[in-house]
C-alpha positions in Angstrom: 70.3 -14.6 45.9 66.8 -16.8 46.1 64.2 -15.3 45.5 60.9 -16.4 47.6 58.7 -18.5 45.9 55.3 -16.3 44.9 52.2 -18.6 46.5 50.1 -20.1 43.6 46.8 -20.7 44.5 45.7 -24.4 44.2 44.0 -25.9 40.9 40.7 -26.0 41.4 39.6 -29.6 42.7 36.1 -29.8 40.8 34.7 -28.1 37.9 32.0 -26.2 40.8 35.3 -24.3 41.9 36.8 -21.1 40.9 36.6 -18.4 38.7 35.7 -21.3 35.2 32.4 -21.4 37.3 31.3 -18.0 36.8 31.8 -17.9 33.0 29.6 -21.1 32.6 27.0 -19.8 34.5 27.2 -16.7 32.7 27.0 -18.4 29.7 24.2 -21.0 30.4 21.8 -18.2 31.6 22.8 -15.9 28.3 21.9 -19.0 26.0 18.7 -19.3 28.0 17.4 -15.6 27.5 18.3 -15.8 24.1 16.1 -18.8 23.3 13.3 -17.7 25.1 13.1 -14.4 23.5 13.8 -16.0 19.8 10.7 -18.5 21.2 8.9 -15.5 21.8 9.8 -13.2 19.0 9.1 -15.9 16.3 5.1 -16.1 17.1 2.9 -16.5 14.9 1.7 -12.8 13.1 -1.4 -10.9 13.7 -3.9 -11.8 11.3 -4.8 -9.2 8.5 -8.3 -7.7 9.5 -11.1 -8.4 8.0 -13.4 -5.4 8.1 -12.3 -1.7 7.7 -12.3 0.8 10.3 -14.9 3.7 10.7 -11.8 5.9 10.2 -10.6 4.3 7.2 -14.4 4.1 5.6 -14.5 8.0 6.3 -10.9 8.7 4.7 -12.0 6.3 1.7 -15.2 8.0 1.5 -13.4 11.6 1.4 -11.5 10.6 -1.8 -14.0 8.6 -3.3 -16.0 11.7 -3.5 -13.1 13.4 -5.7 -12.8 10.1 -7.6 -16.4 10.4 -8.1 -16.2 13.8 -8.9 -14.1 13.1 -12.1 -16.0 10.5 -13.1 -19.1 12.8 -13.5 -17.2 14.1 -15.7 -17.3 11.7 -18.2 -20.4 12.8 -20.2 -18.5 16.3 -20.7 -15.2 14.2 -22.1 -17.2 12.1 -24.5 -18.9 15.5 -26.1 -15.6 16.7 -26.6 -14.3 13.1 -27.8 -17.3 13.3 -30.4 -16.5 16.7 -31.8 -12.8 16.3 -31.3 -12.0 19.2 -29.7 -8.3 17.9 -29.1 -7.3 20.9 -26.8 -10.1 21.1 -24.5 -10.4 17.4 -23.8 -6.9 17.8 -22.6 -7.6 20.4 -20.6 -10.4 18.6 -19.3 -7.8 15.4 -18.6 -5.1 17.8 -16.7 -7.6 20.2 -15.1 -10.6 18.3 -13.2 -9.2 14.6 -14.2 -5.7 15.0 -12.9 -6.3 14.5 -8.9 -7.9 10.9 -10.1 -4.3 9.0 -10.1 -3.6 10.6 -6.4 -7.2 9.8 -5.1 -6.7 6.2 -6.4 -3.7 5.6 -4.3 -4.9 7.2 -1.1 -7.8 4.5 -1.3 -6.2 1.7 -2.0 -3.5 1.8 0.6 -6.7 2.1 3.0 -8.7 -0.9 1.3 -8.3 -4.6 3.2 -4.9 -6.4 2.4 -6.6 -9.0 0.5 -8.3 -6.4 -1.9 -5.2 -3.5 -2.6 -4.2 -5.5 -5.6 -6.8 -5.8 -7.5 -7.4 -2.1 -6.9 -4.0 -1.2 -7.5 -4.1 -3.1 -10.7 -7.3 -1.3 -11.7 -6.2 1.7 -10.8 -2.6 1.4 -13.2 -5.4 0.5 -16.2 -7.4 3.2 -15.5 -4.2 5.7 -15.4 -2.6 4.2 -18.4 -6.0 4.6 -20.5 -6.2 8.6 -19.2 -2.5 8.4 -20.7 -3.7 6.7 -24.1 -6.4 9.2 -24.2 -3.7 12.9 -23.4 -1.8 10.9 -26.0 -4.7 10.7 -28.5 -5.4 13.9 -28.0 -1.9 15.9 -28.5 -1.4 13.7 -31.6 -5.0 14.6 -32.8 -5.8 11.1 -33.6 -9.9 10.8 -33.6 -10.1 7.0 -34.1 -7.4 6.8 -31.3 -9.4 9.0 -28.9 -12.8 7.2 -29.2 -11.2 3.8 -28.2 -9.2 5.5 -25.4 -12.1 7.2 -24.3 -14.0 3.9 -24.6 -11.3 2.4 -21.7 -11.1 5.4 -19.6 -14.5 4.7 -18.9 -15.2 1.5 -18.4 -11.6 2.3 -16.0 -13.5 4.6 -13.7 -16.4 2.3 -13.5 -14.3 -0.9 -12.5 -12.3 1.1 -9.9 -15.8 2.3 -9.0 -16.5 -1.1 -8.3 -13.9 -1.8 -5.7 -15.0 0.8 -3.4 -16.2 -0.7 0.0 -20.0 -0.8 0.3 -20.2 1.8 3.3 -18.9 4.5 1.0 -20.6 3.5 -1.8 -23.9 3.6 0.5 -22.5 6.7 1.9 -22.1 8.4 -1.3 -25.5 7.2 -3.0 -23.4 4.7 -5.3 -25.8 2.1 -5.2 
């Protein structure tokens, strides 16, 4: 028994015929979406700002005045530095001096791009003399304590140094 022949549709006579057409069209306007939005993704970036914002001067001021705070301090660590009164300057050190480290870093992820690493870098000194210092201290070493005492405070005043002008103006640091 023959079976009837099935119909098979003609080839296509041109490449603008049939279902090929579709898929190249497809294609074509996927490969033209994609470079427009890699042409438009790949712009240039926004520049860093140059000037802080009033709400970033007012947060920087607010934990300058705790950084400031401790640094009054000072004259009360060097009396106990001089008389070497071991357990009170390290109370002094993780009492009213311990929020420094914390205050440090809230201001100098607010500072301008262009100045967080010199702050950050004279914030780590500052920290790592306050560490010399607790360490002078437990161990009861007087000649050790007067030269840490010596960096803690020329620490506080070159992170003092940093702060913006509006807070220092703000906070009567000029």
């Amino acid at each position: 028994m023959l079976r009837p022949a099935s119909p098979v549709a003609p080839a296509p006579a041109t490449a603008l015929e049939g279902p090929g057409l579709l898929r190249r069209l497809a294609a074509l306007l996927l490969a033209v979406v994609l470079s427009v939005s890699v042409a438009a993704c790949s712009g240039s970036r926004a520049s860093a700002p140059t000037t802080l914002s009033p709400e970033a001067i007012s947060a920087i001021t607010r934990q300058a005045e705790g950084f400031l705070a401790a640094r009054d301090r000072l004259p009360d660590l060097a009396e106990l530095v001089n008389t070497r009164n071991w357990v009170f300057a390290r109370n002094l050190i993780h009492g009213p001096m311990q929020e420094v480290s914390r205050e440090m870093l809230y201001i100098n992820k607010l500072l301008l791009p262009s100045e967080r690493a010199e702050a950050t870098q004279r914030a780590k000194e500052l920290k790592a003399s306050l560490a010399d210092l607790d360490e002078a201290a437990r161990l009861q070493d007087g000649d050790a304590l007067r030269k840490a005492y010596i960096k803690v405070a020329s620490g506080f005043g070159l992170y003092a140094q940093i702060l913006p002008q509006e807070v220092k103006v703000a906070l009567n640091q000029v």
